[in-house]
DRENFIKE-415946 format. One line per 4 residues: number of its first residue (from 1); their letters; for each residue z, x, y of N, C-alpha, C. Coordinates in pm, whole numbers, plus 50000, padded with zeros to 5 digits. Atoms other than C-alpha are relative to their C-alpha. Last residue first. Layout:
BEGIN
NUM = a = Z:X:Y:Z:X:Y:Z:X:Y ~ ... .
***
This chain:
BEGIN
65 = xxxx = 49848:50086:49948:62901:27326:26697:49956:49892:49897 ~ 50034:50086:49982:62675:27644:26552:50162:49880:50005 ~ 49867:50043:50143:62852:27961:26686:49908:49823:50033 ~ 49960:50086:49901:62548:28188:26875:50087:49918:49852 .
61 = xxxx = 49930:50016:50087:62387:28537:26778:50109:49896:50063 ~ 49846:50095:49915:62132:28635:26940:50080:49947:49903 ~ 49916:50109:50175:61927:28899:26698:50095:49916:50092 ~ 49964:49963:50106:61753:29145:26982:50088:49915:49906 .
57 = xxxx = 49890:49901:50020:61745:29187:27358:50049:50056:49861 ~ 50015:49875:49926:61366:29057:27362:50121:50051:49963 ~ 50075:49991:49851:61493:28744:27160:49948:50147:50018 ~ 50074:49884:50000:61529:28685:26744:49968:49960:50193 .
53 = xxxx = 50075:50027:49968:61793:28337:26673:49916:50163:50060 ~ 50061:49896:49956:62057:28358:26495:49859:49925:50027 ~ 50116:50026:49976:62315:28000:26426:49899:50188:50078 ~ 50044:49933:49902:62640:28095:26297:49850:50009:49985 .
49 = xxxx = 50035:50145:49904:62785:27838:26037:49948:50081:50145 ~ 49895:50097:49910:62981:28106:25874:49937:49898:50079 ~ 49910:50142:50121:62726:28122:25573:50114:49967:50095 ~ 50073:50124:50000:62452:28232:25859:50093:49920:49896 .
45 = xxxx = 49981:50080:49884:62667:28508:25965:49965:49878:49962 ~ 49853:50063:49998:62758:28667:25619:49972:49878:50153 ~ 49943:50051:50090:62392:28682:25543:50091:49957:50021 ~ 50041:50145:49978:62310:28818:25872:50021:49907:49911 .
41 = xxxx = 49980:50093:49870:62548:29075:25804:49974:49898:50067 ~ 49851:50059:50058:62466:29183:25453:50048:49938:50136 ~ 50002:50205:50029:62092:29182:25587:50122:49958:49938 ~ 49997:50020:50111:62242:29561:25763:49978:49827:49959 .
37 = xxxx = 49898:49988:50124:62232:29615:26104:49951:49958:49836 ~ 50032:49919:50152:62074:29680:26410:50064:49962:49914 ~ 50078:49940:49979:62037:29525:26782:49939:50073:49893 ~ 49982:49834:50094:62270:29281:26718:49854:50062:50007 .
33 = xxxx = 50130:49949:50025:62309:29049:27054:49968:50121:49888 ~ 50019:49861:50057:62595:28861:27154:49884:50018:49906 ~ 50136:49974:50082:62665:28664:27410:49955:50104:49993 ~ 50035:49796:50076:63033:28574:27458:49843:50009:50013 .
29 = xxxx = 50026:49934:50129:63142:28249:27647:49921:50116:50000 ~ 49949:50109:50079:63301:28107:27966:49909:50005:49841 ~ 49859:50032:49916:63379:28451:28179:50005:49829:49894 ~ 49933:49994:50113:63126:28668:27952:50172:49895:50049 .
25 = xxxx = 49996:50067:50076:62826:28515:28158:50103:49995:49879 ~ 49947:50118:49962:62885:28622:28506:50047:49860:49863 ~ 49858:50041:49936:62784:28952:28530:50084:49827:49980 ~ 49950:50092:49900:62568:28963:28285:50083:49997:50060 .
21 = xxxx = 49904:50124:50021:62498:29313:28160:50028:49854:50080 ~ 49930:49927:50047:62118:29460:28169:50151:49928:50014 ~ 49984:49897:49881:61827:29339:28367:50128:50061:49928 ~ 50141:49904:49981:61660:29177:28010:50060:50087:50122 .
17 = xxxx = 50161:50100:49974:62011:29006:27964:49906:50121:50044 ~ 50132:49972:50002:62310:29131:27744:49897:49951:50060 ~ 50016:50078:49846:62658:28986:27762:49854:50050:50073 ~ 49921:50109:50004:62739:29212:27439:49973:49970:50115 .
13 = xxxx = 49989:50015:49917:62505:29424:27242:50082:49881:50091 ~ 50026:50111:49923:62511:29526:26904:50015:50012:50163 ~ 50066:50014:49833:62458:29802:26685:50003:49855:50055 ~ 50048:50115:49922:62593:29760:26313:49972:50053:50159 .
9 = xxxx = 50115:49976:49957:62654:30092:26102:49897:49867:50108 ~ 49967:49901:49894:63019:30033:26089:49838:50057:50029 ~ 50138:49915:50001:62980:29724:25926:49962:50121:50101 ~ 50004:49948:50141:63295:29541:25885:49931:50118:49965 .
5 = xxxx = 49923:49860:49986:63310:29506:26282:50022:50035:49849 ~ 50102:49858:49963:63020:29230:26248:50110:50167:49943 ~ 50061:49928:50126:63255:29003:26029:49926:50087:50021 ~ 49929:49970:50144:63531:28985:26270:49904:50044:49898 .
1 = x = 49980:49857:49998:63306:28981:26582:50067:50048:49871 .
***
């Protein structure tokens, strides 16, 4: 979230599935979904070691281990 919130034109989504929030999934991790932003963002993600991947909801966005 640190480097998204730089970007005040970013759109994302948080706990996101095709029916709309998970209930169940923000209790043992995040998932998050950018819906818009700037390639300065994916840029910064992919040099922190943050793995993206393109679904239906939009840019997943997951911490490689």
């Amino acid at each position: 979230m640190e480097i998204i919130v730089r970007y005040s034109t970013t759109r994302i989504g948080i706990n996101m599935s095709e029916e709309g929030p998970a209930n169940n999934v923000g209790k043992d991790a995040l998932r998050l979904h950018i819906t818009e932003c700037r390639p300065s963002v994916i840029n910064r993600l992919i040099s922190a070691d943050y793995t993206l991947s393109m679904t239906p909801e939009g840019l997943y966005v997951d911490k490689t281990v």
